[in-house]
C-alpha positions in Angstrom: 0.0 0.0 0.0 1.7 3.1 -1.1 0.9 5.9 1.4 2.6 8.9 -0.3 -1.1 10.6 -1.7 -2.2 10.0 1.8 0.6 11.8 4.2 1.0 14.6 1.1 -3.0 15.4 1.9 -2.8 15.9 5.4 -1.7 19.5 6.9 0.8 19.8 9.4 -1.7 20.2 12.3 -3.1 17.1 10.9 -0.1 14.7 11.0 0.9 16.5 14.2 -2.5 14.9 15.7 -1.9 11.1 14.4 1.8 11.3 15.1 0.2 12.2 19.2 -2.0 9.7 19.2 -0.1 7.4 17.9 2.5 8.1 20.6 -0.5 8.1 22.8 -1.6 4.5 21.8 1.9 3.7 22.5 2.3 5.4 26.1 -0.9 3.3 27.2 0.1 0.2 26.0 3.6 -0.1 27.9 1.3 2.2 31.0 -1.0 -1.2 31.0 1.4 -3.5 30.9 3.6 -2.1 33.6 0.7 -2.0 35.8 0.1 -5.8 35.8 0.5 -7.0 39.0 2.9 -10.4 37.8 5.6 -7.9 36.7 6.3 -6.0 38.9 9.3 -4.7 37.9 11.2 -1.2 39.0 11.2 1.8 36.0 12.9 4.5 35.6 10.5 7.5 33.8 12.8 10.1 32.4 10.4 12.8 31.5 11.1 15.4 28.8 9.4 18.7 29.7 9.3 20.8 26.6 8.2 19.5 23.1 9.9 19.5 19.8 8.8 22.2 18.3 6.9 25.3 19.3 3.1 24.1 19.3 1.0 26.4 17.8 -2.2 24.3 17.6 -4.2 25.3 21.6 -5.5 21.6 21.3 -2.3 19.4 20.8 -0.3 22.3 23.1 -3.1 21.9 25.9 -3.0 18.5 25.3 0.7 17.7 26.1 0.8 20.0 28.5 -1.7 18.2 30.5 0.4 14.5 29.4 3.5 15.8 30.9 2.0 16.9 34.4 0.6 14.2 34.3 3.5 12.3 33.9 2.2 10.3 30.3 -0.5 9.2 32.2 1.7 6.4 34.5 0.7 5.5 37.3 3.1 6.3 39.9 4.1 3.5 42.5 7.1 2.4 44.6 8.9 1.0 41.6 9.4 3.4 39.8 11.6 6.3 39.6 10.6 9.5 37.9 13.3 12.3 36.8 12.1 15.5 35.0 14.2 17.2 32.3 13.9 20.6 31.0 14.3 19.3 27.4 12.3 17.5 24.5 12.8 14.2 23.6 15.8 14.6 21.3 17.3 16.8 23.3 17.3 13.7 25.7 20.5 12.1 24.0 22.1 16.1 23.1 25.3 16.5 24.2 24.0 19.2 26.9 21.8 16.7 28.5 23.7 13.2 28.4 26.0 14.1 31.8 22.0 14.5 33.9 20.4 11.7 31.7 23.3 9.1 32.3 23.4 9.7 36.2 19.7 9.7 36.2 19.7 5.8 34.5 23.5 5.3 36.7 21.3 6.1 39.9 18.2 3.5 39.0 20.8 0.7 38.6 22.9 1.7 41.7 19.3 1.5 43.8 17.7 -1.6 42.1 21.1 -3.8 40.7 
């Protein structure tokens, strides 16, 4: 299925609202199955504060604003570990960030290995 016609219709504030909820879709899936009682496993949630780009759309911008104080939407137990970074995603592996990320994940292993 050749989906070149399709992506080239959609506007930018369109693909920007399936790229989210496809991110969304997969937020609650791994949200779900960390929940499960039979794992119970520790996690370390390194959250990203800012996005990408500026957001200009009030919808997707009120929306991940909500998803990030809100921490994705997990569910926030003993097991896991939550670190908040004044960054977006890519700026997650930037050479500014790596130092705060790498002690963050250092840390989580020191406590749970």
């Amino acid at each position: 299925m050749v989906l070149d016609h399709f992506s080239n219709t959609l506007s930018c504030d369109d693909r920007a609202r399936e790229n989210l909820k496809t991110i969304f879709e997969i937020e609650r899936r791994m949200v779900k199955d960390f929940q499960d009682p039979e794992i119970n496993l520790p996690i370390l949630n390194v959250v990203a504060t800012r996005s990408l780009t500026k957001i200009d759309n009030d919808k997707v911008s009120a929306t991940f604003e909500l998803l990030k104080r809100n921490r994705n939407n997990w569910q926030i137990n003993e097991l896991m570990t939550v670190r908040n970074i004044h960054t977006d995603h890519v700026g997650l592996v930037a050479d500014s960030n790596i130092n705060e990320v790498s002690n963050c994940i250092r840390g989580f292993l020191y406590q749970y290995v």
